[in-house]
GUTORZA-411879 format. One record per residue: residue number from 1; z, x, y of N, C-alpha, C in turn. Coordinates in Angstrom, 3 decimals, padded with zeros to 6 digits, m for minus. Example, Ala and Ser with C-alpha at 12.3 -4.5 7.8 and 13.67 -1.06 7.14 Angstrom:
2
   k       nz       nx       ny      caz      cax      cay       cz       cx       cy
   1  007.800  013.190 m005.690  007.800  012.300 m004.500  007.800  013.200 m003.300
   2  007.080  012.850 m002.250  007.140  013.670 m001.060  007.870  012.900  000.030
This chain:
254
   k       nz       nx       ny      caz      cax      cay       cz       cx       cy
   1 m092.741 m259.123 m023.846 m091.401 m258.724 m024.295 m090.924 m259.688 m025.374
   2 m090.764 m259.098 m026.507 m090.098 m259.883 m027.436 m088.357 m260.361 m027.300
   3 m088.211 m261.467 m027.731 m086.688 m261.425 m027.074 m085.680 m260.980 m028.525
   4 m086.485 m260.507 m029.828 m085.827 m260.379 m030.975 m085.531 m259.181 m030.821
   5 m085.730 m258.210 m029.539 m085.140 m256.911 m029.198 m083.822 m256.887 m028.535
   6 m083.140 m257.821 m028.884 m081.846 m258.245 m028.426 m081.003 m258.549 m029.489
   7 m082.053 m258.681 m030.521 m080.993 m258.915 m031.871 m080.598 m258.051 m032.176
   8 m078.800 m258.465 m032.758 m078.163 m257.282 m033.398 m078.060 m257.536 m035.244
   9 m079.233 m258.631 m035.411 m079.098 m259.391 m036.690 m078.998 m258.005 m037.665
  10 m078.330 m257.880 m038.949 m077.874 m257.179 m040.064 m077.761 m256.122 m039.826
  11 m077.200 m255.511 m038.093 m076.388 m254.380 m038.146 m074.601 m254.638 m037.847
  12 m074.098 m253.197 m037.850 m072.896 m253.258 m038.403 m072.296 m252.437 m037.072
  13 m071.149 m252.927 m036.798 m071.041 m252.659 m035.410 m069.152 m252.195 m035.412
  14 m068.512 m250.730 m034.683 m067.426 m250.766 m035.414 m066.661 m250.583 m033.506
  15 m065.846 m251.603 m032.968 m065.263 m251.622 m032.049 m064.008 m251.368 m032.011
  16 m063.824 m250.144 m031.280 m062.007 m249.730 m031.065 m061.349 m250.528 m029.894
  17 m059.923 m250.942 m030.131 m059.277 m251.626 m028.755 m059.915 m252.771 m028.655
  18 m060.141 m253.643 m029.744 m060.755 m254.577 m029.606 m059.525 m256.133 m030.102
  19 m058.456 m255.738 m030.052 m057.505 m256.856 m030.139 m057.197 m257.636 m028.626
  20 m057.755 m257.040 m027.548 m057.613 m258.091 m026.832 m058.346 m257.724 m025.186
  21 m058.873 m258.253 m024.413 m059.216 m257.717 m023.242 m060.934 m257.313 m023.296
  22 m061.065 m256.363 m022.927 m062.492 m255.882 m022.974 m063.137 m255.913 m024.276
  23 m062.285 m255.051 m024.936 m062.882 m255.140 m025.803 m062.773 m255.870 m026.876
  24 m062.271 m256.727 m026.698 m062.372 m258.153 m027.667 m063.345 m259.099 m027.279
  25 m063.971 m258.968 m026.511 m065.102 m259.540 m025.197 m066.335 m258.814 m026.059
  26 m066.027 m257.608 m026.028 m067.241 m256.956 m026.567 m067.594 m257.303 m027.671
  27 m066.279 m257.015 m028.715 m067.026 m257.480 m030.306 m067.503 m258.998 m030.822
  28 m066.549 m259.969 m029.855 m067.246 m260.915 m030.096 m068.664 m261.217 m029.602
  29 m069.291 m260.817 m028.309 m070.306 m260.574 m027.787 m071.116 m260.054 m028.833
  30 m071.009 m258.873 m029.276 m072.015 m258.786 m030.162 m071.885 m259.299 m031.658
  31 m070.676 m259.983 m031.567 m071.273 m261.016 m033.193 m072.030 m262.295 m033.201
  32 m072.086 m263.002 m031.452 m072.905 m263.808 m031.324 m074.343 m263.561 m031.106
  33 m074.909 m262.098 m031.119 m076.189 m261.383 m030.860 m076.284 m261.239 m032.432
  34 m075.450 m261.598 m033.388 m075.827 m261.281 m034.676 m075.520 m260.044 m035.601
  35 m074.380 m259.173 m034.861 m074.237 m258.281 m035.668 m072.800 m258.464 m036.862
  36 m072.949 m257.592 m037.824 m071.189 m258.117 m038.282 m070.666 m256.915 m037.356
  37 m068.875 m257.452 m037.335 m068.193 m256.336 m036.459 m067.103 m255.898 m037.306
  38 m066.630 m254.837 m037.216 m065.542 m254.052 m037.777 m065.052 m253.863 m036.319
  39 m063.566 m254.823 m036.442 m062.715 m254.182 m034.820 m061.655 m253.321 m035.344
  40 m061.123 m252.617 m034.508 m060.125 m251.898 m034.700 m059.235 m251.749 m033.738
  41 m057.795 m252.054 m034.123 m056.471 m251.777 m032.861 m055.487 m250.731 m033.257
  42 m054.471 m250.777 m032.535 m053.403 m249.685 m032.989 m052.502 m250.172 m033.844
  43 m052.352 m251.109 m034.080 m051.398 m252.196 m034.832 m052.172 m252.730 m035.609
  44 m051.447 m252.776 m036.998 m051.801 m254.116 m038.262 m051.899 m255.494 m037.475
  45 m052.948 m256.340 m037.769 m053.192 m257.933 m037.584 m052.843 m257.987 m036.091
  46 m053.503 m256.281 m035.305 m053.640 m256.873 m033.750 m054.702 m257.834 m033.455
  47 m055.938 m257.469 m034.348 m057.257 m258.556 m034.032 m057.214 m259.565 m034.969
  48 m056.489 m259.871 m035.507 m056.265 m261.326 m035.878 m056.994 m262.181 m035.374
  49 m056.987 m262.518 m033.702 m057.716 m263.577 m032.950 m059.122 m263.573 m032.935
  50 m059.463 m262.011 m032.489 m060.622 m261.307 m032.292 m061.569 m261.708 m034.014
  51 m060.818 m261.179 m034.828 m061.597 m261.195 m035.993 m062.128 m262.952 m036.330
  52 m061.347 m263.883 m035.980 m061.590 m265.566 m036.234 m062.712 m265.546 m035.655
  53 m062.371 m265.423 m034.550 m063.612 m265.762 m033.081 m064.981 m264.845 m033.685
  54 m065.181 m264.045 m034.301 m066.425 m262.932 m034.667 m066.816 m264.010 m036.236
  55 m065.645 m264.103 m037.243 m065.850 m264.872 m038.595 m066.515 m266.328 m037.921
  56 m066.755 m266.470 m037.132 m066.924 m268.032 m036.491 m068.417 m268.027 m036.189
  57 m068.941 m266.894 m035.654 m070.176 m267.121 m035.055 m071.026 m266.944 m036.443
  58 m070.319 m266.796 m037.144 m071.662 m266.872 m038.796 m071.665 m265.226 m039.296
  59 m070.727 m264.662 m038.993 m071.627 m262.957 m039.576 m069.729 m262.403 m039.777
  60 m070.337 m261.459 m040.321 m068.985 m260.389 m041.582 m068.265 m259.945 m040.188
  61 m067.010 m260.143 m040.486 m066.037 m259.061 m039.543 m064.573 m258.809 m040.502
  62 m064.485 m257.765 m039.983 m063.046 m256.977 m040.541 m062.479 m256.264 m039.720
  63 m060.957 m256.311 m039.895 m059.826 m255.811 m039.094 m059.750 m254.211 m039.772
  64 m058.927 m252.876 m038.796 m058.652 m252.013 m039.144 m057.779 m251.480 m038.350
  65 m056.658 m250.862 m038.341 m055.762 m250.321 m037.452 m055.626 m248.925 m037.897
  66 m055.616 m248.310 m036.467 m055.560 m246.661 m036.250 m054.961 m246.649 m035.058
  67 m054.054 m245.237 m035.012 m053.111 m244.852 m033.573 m054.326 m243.786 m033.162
  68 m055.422 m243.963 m032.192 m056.222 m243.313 m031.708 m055.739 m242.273 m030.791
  69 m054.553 m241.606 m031.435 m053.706 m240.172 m030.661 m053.433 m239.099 m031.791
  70 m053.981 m239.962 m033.048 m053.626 m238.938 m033.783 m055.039 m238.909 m034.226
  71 m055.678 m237.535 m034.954 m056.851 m236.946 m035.111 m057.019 m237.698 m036.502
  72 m056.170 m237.486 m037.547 m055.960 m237.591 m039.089 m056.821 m239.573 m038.717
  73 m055.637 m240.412 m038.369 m055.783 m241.303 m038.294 m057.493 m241.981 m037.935
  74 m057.983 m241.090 m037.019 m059.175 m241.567 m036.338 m060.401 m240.770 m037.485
  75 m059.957 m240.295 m038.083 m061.113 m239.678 m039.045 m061.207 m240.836 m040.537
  76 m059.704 m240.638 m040.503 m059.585 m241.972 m041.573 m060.345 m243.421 m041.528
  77 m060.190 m243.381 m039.888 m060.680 m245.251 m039.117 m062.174 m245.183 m039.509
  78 m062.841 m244.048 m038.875 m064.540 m243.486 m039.573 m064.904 m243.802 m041.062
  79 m063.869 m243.530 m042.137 m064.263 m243.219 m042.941 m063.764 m244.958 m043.884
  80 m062.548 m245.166 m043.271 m062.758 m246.653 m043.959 m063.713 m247.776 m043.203
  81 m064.345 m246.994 m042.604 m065.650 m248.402 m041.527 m067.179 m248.221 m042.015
  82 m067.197 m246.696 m042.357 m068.391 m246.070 m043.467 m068.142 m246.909 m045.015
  83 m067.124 m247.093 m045.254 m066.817 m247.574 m046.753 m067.049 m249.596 m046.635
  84 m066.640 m249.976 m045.810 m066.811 m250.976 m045.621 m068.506 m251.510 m045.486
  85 m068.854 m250.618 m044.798 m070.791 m251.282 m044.091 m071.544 m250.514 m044.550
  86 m071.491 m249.149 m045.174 m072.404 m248.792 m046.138 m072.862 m247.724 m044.771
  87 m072.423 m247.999 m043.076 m072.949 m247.215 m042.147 m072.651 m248.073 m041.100
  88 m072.599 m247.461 m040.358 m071.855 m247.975 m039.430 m073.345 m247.755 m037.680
  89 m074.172 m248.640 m037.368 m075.440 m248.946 m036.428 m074.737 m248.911 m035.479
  90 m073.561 m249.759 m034.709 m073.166 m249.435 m032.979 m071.981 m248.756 m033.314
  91 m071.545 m248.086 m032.577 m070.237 m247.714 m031.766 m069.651 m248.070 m031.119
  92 m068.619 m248.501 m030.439 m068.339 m248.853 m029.378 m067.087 m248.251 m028.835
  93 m066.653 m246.799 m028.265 m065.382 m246.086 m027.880 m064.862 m246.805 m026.971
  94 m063.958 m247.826 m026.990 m063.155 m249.104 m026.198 m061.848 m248.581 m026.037
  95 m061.439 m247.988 m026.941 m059.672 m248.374 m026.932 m059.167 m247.217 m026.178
  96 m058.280 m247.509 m025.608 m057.861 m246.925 m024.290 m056.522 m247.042 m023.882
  97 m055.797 m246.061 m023.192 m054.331 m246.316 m022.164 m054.074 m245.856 m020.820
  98 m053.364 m245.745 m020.304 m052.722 m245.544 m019.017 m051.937 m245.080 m018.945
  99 m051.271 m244.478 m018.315 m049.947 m243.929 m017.513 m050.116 m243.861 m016.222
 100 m049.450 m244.414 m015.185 m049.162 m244.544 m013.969 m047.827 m243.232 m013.505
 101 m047.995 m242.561 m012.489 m046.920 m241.884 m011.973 m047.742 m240.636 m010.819
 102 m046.985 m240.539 m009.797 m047.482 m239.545 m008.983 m047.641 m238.219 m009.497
 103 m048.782 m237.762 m009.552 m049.689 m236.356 m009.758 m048.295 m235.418 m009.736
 104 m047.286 m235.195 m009.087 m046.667 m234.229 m008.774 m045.525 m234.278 m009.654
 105 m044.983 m235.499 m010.386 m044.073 m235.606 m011.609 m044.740 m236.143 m012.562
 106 m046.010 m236.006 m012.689 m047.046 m236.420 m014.212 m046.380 m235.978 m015.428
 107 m045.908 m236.489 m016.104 m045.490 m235.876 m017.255 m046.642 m235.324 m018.147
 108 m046.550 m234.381 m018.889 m047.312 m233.449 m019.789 m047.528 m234.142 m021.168
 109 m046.326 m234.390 m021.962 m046.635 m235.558 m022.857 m047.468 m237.025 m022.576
 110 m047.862 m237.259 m021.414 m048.177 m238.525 m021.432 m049.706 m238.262 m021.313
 111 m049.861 m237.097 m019.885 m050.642 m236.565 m020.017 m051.638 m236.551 m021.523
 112 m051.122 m235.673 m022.511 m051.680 m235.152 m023.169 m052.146 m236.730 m024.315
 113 m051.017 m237.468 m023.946 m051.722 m238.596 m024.649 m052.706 m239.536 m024.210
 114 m052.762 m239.662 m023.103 m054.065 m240.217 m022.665 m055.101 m239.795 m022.786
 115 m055.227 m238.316 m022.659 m056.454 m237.767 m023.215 m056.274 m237.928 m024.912
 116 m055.561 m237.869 m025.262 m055.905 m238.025 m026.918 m056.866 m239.321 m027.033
 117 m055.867 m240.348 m026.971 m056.630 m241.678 m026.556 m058.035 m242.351 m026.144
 118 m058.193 m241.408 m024.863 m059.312 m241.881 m023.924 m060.283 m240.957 m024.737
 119 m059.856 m239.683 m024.674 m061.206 m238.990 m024.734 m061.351 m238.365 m026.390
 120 m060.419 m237.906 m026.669 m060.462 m237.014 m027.943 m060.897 m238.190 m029.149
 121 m060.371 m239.550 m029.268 m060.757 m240.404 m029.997 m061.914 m240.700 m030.062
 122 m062.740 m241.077 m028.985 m064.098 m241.478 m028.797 m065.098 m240.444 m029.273
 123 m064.536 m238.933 m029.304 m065.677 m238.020 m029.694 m065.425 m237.636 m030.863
 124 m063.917 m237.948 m031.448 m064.451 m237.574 m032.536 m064.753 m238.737 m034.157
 125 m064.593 m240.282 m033.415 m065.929 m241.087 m033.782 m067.044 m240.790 m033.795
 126 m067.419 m240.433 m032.721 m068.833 m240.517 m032.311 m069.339 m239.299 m033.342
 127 m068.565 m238.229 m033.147 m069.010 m236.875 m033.674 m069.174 m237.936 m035.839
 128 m067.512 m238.162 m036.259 m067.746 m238.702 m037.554 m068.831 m240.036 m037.752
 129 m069.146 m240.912 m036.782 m070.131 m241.609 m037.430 m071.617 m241.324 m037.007
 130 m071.625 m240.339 m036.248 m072.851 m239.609 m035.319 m073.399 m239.353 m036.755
 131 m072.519 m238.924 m037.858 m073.214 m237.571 m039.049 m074.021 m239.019 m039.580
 132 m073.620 m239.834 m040.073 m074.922 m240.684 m040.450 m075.805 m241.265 m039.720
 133 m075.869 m241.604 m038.287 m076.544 m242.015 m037.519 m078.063 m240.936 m037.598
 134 m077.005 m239.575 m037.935 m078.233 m238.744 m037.529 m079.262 m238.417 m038.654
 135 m078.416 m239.010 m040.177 m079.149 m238.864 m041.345 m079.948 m240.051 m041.120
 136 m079.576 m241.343 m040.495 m080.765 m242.118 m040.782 m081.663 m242.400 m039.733
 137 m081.209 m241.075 m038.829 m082.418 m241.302 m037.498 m082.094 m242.576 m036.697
 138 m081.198 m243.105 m036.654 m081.207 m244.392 m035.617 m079.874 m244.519 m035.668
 139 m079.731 m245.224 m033.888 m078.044 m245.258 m034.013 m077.498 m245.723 m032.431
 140 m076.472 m246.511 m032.123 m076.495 m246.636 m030.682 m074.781 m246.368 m030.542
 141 m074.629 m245.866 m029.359 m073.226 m245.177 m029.610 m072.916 m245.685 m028.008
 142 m071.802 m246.745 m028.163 m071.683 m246.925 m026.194 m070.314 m246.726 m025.661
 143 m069.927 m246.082 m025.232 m068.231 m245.508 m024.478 m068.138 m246.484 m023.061
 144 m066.897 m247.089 m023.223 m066.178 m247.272 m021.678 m065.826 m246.420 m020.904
 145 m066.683 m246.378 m019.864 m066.095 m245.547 m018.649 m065.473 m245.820 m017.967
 146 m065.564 m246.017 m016.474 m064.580 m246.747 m015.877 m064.932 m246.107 m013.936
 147 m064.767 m247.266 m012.932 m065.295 m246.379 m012.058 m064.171 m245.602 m011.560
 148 m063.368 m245.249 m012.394 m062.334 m243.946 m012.253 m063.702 m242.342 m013.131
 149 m064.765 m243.362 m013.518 m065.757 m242.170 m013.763 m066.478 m241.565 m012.728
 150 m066.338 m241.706 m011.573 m066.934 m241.954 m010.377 m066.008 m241.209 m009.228
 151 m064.434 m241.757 m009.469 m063.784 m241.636 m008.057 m062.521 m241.211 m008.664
 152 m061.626 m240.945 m007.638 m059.896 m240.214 m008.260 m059.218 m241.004 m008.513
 153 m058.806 m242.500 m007.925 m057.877 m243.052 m008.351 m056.507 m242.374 m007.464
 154 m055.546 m243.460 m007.940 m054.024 m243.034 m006.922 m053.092 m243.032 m008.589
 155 m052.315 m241.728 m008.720 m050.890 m242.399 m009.771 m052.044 m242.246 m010.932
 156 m052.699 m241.674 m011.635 m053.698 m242.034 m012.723 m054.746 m240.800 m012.826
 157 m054.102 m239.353 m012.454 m054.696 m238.068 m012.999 m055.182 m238.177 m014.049
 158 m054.397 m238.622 m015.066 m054.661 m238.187 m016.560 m056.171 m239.380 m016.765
 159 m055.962 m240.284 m016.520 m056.828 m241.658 m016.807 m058.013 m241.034 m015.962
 160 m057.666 m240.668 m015.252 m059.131 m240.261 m014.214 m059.996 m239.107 m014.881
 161 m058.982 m238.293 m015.255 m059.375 m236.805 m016.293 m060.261 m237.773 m017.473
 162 m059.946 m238.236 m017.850 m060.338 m238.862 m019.423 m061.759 m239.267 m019.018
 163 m061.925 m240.284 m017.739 m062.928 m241.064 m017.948 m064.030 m240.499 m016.939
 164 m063.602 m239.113 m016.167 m064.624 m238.135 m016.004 m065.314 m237.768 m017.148
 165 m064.472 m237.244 m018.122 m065.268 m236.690 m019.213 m065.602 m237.486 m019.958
 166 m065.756 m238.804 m020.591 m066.301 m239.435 m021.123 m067.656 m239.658 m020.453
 167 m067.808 m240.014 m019.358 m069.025 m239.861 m018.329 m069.729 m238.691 m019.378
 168 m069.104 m237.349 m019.117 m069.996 m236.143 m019.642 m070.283 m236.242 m021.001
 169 m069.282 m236.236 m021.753 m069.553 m236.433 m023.211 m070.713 m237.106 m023.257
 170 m070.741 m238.304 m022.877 m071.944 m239.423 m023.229 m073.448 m238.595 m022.960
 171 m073.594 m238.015 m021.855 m074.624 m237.483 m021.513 m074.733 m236.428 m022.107
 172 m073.560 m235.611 m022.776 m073.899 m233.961 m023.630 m074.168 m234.689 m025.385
 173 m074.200 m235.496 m025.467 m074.650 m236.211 m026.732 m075.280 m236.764 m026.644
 174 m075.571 m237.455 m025.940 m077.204 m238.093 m025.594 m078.509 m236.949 m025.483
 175 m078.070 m235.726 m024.753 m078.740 m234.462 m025.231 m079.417 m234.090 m025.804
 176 m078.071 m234.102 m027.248 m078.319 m233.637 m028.562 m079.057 m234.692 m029.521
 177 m078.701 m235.477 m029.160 m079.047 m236.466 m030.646 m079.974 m237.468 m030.312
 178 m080.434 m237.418 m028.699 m082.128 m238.026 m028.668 m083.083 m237.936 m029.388
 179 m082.820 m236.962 m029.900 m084.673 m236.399 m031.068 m084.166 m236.934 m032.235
 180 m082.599 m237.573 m032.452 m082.447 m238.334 m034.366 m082.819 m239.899 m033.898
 181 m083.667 m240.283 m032.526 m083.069 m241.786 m032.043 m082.127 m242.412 m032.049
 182 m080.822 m241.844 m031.611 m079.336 m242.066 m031.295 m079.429 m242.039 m029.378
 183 m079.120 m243.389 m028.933 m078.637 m243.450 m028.243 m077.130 m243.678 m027.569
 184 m076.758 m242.530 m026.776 m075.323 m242.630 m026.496 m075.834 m243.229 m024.400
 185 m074.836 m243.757 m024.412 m074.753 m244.570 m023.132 m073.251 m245.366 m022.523
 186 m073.027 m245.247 m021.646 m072.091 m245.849 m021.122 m071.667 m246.905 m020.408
 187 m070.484 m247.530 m020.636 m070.175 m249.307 m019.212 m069.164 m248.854 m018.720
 188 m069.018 m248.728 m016.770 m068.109 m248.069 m016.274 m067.597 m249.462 m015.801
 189 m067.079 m250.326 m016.275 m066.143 m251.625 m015.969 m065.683 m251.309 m014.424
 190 m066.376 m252.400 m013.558 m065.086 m252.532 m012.545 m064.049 m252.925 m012.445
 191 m063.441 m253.370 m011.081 m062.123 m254.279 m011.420 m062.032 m255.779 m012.060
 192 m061.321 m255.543 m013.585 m061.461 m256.603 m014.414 m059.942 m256.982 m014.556
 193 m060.024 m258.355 m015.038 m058.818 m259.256 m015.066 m058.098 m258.692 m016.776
 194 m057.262 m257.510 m017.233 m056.870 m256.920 m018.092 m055.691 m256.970 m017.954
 195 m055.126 m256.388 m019.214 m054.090 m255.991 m019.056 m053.752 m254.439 m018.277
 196 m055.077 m253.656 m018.666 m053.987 m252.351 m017.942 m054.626 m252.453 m016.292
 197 m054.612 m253.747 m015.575 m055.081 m254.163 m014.260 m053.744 m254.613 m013.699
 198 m053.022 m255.102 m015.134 m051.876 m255.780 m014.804 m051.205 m255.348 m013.203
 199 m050.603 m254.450 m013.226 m049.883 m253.757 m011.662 m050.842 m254.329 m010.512
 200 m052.063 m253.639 m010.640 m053.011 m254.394 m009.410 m053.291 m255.612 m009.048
 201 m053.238 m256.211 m009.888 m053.510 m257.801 m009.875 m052.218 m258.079 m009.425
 202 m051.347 m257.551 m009.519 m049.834 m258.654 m009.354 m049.503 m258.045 m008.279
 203 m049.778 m256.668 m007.468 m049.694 m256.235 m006.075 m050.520 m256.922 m005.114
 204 m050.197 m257.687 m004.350 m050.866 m258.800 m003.545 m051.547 m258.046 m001.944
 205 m051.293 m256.495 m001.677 m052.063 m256.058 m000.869 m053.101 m255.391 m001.529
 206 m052.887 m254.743 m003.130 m054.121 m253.710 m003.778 m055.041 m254.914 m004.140
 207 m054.615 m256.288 m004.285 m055.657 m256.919 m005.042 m056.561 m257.497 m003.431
 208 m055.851 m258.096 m002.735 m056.773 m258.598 m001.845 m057.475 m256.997 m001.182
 209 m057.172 m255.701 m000.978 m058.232 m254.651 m000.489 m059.246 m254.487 m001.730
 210 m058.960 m254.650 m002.621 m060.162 m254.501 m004.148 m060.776 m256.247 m003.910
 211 m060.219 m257.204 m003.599 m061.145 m257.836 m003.646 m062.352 m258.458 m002.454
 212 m061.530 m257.834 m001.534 m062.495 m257.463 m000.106 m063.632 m256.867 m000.400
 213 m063.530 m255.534 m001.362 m064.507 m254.508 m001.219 m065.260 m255.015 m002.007
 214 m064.976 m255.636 m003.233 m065.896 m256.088 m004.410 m067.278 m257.008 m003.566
 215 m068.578 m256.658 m003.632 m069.520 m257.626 m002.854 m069.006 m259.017 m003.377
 216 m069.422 m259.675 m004.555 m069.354 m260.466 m005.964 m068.275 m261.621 m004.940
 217 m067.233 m260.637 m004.556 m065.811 m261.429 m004.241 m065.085 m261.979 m005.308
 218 m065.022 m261.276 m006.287 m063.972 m261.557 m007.051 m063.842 m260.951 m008.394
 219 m063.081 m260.581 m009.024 m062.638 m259.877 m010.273 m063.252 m260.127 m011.445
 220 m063.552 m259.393 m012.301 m064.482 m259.163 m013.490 m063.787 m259.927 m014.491
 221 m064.286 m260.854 m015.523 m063.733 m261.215 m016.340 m064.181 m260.608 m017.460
 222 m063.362 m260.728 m018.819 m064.103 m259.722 m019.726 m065.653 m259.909 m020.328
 223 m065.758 m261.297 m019.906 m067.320 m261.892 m020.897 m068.142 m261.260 m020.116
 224 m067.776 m260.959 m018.642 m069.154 m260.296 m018.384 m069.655 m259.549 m018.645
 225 m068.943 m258.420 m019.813 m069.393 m256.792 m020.230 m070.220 m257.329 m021.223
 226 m069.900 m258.413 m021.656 m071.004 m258.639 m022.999 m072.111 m258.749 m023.100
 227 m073.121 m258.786 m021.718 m074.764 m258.494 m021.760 m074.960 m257.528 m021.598
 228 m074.547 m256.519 m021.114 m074.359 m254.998 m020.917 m074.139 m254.499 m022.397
 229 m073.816 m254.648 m022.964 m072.769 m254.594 m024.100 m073.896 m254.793 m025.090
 230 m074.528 m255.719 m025.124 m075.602 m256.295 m026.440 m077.307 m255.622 m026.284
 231 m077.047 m255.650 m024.575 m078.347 m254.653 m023.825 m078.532 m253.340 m024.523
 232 m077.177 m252.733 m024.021 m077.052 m251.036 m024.889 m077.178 m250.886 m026.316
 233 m076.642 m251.758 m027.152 m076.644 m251.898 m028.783 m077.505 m252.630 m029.344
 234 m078.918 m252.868 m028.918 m080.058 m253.257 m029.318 m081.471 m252.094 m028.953
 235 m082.310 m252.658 m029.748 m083.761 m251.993 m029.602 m084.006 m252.296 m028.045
 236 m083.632 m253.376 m027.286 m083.849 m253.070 m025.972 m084.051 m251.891 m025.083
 237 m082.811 m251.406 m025.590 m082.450 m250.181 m024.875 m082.540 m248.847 m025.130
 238 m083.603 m248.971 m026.409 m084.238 m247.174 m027.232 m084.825 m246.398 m025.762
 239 m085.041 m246.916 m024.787 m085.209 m245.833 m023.670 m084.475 m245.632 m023.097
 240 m083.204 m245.977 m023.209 m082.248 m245.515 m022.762 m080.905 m245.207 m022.630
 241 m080.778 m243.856 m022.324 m079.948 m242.561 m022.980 m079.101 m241.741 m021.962
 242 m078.353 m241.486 m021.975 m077.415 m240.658 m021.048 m076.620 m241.439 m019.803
 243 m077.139 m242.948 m020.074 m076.570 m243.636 m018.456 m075.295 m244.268 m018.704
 244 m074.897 m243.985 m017.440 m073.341 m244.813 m017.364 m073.462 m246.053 m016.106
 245 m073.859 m247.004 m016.809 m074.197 m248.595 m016.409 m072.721 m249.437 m015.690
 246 m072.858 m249.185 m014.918 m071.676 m250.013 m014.254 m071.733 m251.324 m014.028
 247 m070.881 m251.992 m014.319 m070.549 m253.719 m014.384 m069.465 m253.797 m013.305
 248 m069.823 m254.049 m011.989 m068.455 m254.236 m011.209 m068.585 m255.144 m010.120
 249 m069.494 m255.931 m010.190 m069.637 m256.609 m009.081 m070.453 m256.260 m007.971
 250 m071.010 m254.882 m007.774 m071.293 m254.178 m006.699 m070.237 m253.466 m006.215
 251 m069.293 m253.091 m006.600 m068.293 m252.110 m006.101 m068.909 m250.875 m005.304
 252 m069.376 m249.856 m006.570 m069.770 m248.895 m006.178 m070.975 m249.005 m004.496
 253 m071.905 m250.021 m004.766 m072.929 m249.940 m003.560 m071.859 m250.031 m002.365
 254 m070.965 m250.820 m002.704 m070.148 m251.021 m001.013 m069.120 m249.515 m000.628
């Protein structure tokens, strides 16, 4: 085994939701594997921090802000990340929200924005930078799932809706675009120390029953997604396609 199948040396790597939390974990993760990163938040000079920490490890990074609820915006984010790297080698569908409220007064607007967010953003990246991946035959495309990909969740229909279908998406594009050598694949994060954990962590009976169940015994920090993370977006992982790789401690086995 060569270990230079881990390098992400002179590819170009474009991370959404990457101003703070996971996925700021991620892009720096893979700028120390050697790739440059293009992050992207919802706000001007959200990755400010993110972008230092990536300019630091020796390789190109650039900031970009898009409201990943609007369609216009997220086609635009594609097309100034194509203009920037000449092509855009990883993916990474990170950026993400929440709404909390009981199933039975869910609001419809909020609803409808979480799926914009969670799901409609990620595919139709994937779909806009898929089109060159597939002209140059190679390409690694990796979505956050979540083990709300797995299970229902309490207060979090819409979030649960989203990251069911991201589960599917990943695997109905992994499908298709195996025969251009595009791998699409997934990280279903367990319980991690985040912000949208915030409520759980600060509820002192949900955190000690989540941290009972966790084997590990204790809460995910974000650096740990980053071997997972550099695993999927390297030649390592050209065999593999359609999986949704969970990082949780052992959650799921227990």
């Amino acid at each position: 085994m060569n270990l230079s199948a881990f390098s992400l040396e002179h590819k170009w790597a474009l991370v959404t939701g990457a101003s703070r939390g996971l996925g700021q974990a991620i892009a720096i993760g893979l700028a120390e594997a050697g790739a440059n990163v293009i992050c992207a938040s919802s706000r001007a000079n959200g990755c400010d921090e993110t972008l230092a920490a990536i300019i630091s490890k020796g390789v190109k990074g650039f900031a970009l802000a898009a409201d990943l609820s609007n369609e216009d915006a997220v086609r635009q984010l594609a097309a100034e990340a194509r203009s920037i790297s000449g092509g855009i080698n990883i993916l990474v569908n990170n950026g993400g929200t929440i709404f909390r409220q009981p199933a039975v007064e869910y609001s419809m607007p909020e609803w409808r924005r979480v799926l914009q967010v969670n799901l409609d953003s990620a595919f139709l990246l994937s779909q806009e930078v898929g089109k060159d991946m597939i002209a140059n035959k190679s390409g690694k495309i990796i979505n956050i799932a979540s083990m709300l990909s797995f299970s229902g969740g309490m207060t979090v229909p819409a979030y649960t809706a989203s990251k069911h279908a991201i589960a599917g998406v990943t695997k109905a594009l992994a499908n298709e675009w195996a025969q251009f050598n595009i791998q699409v694949n997934a990280i279903a994060p367990g319980y991690f120390k985040t912000d949208n954990t915030a409520a759980l962590q600060s509820n002192e009976v949900r955190n000690k029953e989540i941290t009972q169940r966790i084997p590990a015994g204790y809460w995910g920090e974000p650096e740990h997604l980053q071997g997972a993370a550099v695993f999927l977006a390297g030649k390592a992982s050209d065999y593999v396609n359609g999986h949704i790789l969970a990082v949780d401690g052992g959650w799921l086995a227990r």
